[in-house]
DRENDO-1510 file (C-alpha; in Angstrom, 1 decimal, always signed):
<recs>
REC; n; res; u; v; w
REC; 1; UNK; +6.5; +86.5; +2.4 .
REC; 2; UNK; +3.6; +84.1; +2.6 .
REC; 3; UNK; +4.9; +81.9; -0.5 .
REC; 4; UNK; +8.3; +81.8; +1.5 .
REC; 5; UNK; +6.5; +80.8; +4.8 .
REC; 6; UNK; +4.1; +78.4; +3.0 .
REC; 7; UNK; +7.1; +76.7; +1.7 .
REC; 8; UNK; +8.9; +76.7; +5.5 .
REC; 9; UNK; +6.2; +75.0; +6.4 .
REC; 10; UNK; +5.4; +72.5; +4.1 .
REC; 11; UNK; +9.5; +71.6; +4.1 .
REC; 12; UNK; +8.7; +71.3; +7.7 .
REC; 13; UNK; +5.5; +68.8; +7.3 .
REC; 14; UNK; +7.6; +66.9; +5.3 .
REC; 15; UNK; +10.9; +66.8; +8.0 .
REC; 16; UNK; +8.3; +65.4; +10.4 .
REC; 17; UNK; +6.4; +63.3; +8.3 .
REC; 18; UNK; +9.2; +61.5; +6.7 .
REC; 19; UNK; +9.4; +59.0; +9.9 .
REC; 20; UNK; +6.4; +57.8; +10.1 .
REC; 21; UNK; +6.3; +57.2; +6.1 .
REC; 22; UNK; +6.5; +53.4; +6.5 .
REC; 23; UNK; +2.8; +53.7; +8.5 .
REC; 24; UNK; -0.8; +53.1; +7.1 .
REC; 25; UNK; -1.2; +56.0; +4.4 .
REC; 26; UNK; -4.9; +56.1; +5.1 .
REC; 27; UNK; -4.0; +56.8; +8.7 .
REC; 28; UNK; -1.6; +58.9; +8.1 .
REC; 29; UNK; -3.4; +61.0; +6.0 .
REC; 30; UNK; -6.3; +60.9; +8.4 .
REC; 31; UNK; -4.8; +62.3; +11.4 .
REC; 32; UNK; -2.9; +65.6; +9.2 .
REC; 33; UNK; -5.8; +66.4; +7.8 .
REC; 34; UNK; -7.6; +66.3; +11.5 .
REC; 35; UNK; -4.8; +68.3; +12.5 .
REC; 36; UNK; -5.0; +70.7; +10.0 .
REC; 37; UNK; -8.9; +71.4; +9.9 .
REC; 38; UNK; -8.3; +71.9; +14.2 .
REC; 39; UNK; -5.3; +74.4; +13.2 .
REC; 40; UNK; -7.3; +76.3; +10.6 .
REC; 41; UNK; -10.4; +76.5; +12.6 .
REC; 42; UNK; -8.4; +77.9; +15.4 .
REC; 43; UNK; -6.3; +80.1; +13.4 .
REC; 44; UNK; -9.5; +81.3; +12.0 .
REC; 45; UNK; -11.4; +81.9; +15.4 .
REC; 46; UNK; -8.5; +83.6; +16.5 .
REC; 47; UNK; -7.7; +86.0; +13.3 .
REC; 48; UNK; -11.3; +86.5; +12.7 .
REC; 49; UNK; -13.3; +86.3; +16.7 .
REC; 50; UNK; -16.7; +87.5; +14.8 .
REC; 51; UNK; -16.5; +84.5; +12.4 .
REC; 52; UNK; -16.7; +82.3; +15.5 .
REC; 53; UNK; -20.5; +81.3; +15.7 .
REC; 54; UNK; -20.0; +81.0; +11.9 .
REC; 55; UNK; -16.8; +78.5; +12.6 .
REC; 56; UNK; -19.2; +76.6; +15.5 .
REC; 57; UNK; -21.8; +76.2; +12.6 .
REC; 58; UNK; -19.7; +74.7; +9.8 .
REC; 59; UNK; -17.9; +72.4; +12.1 .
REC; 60; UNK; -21.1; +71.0; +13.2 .
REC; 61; UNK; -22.4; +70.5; +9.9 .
REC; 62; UNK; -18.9; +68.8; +8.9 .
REC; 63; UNK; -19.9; +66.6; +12.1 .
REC; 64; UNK; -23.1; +65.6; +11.1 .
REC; 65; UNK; -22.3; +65.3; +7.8 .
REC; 66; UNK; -19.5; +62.8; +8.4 .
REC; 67; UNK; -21.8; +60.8; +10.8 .
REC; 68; UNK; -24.4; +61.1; +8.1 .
REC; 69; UNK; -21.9; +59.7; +5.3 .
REC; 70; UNK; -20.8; +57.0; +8.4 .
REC; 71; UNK; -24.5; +55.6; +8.6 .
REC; 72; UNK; -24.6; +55.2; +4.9 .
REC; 73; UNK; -21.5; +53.0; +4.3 .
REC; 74; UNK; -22.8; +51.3; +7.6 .
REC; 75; UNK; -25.9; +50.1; +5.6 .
REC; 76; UNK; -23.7; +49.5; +2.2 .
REC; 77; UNK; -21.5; +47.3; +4.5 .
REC; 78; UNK; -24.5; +45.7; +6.1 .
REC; 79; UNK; -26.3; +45.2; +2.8 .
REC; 80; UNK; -23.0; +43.5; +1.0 .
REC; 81; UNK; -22.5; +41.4; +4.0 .
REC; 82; UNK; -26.5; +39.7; +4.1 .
REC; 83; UNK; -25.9; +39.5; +0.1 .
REC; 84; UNK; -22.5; +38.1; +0.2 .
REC; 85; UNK; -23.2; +34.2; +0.5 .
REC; 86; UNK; -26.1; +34.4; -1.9 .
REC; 87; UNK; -23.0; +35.7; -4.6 .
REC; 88; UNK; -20.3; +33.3; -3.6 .
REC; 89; UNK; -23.0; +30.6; -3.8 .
REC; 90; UNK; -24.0; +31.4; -7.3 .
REC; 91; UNK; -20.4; +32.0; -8.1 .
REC; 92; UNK; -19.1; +28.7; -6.8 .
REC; 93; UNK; -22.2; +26.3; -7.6 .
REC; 94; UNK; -19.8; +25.3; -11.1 .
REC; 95; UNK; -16.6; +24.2; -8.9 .
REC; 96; UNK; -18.7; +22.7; -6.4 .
REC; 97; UNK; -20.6; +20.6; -9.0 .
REC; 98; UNK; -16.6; +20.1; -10.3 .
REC; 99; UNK; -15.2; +18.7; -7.0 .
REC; 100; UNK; -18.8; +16.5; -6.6 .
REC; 101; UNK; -17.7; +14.8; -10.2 .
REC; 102; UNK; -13.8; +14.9; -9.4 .
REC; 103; UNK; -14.8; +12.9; -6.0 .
REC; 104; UNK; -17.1; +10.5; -7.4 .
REC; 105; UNK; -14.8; +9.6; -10.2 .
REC; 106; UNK; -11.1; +10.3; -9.4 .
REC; 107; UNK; -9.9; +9.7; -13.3 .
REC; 108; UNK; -13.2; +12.2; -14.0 .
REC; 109; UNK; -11.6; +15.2; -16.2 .
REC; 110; UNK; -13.4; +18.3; -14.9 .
REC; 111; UNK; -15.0; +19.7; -18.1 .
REC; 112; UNK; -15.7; +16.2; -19.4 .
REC; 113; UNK; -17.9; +13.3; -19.0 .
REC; 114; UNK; -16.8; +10.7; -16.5 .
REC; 115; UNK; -15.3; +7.7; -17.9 .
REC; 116; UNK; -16.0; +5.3; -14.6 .
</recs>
């Protein structure tokens, strides 16, 4: 019985899903698995009422957690962009110094000596 309503179901995420397939996968997969975790909490305050300040609990450690995670990517971010034109500058300084010589002498070859 549950393998048969499992597979109702999943048919049925699928039906619905199918749609909105062309969308953003990250967002898609975002807002079913928001979905879900609301439908399992509930169906697990509901099946299980005693479990409930055990369900309050978890969700707000899932919530702090994920804010916790959400700071940390915040400083990554933060840290790659004050880093980022220190990198392209070392990365770049050979075409620079390239164009410079391609500029000064347009029959220049790029890896060569110039022949002005």
């Amino acid at each position: 019985m549950r393998v048969d309503l499992h597979c109702l179901l999943w048919g049925l995420d699928n039906n619905l899903t199918r749609d909105v397939a062309a969308a953003d996968p990250y967002a898609i997969a975002m807002w079913k698995g928001l979905v879900a975790g609301a439908v399992n909490t509930a169906a697990g305050a509901a099946l299980s009422p005693a479990a409930a300040p055990e369900l309050a609990a978890a969700a707000a450690g899932g919530a702090s957690g994920l804010a916790y995670a959400a700071g940390f990517t915040a400083l990554a971010l933060f840290g790659l962009a004050l880093s980022l034109p220190l990198v392209l500058a070392v990365l770049f300084e050979p075409v620079r110094r390239s164009l410079d010589r391609l500029a000064a002498c347009p029959d220049a070859s790029p890896s060569g000596p110039a022949r002005c």
